[in-house]
N, C-alpha and C positions, 0 to 999 in steps of 0.2 A: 689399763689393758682390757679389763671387763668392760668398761664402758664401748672402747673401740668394737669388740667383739660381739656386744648386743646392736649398736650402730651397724655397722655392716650387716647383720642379722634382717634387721628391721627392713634397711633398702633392699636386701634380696628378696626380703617375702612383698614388698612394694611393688620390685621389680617384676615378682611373677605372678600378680593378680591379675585374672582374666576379667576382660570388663567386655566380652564378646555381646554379653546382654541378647536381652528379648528381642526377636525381627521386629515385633510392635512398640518397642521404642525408639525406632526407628523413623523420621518423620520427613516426610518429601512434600515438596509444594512444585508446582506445575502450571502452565497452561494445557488445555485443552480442552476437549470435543464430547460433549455429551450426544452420541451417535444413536441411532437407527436405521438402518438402512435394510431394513427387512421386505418392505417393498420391492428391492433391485436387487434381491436372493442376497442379501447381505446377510448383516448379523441383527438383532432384535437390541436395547438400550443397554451400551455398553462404554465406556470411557475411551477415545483414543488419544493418546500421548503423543508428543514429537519428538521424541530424541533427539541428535546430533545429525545420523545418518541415517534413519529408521523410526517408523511411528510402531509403537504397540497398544493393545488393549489390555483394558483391567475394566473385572468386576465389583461393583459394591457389596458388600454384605446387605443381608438383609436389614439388619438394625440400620445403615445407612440409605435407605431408598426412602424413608421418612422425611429426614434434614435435607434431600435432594430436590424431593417432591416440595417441601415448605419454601427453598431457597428459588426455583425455577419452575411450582408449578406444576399438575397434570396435563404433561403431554400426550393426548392420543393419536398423533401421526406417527404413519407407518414408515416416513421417509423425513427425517429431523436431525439439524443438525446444531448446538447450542453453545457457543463458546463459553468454558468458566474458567476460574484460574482456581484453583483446587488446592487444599491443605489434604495429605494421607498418608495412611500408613499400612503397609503390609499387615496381612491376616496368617499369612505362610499356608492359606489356604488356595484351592483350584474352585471355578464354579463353572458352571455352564452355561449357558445361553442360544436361545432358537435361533438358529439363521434358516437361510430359503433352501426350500427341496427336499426340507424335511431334516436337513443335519443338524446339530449342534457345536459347538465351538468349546475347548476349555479354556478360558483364561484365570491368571491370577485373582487373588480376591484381594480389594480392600476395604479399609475402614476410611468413609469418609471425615476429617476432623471437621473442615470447614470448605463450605462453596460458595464462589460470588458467581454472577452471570457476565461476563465483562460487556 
């Protein structure tokens, strides 16, 4: 009977272990758009995504504008668009970036894990 009643015991503390975890082990892979379009009052080098129904932007961290720069290169055009297929992961951070007319933009931040140029 003790055994049954630590057995049951054990599955319920099993049963309600949070495994919600860090946003950052969280890990997305993608196609998309290493953009600028600052030139045509856009936004200045920021990632566009394509969802299902809907494209969004994310930023890199700054520890990631390194592996980006080695994998694709200094680009200095003001108007660029670079397909990659992308390995990332949320920062759970916001960052900024210059677009035209003088605004800024917030978008999400990530941590890039890995980039190809496709």
């Amino acid at each position: 009977m003790k055994v049954l009643i630590v057995l049951f015991g054990l599955l319920a503390w099993i049963g309600c272990h949070d495994e919600s975890g860090d946003i950052n082990e969280q890990v997305y892979e993608a196609d998309a758009t290493w953009t600028n379009m600052l030139a045509t009052d856009g936004c200045s080098w920021h990632f566009s995504i394509a969802a299902k129904d809907s494209t969004y932007s994310v930023l890199p961290s700054e520890a990631s504008r390194a592996k980006i720069e080695k994998e694709l290169g200094k680009i200095e055009d003001y108007y660029s668009f670079t397909p990659v297929h992308l390995k990332y992961s949320l920062t759970g951070s916001k960052s900024t970036v210059q677009c035209g007319w003088g605004r800024t933009a917030t978008y999400d931040e990530i941590k890039v894990i890995e980039i190809h140029k496709k």
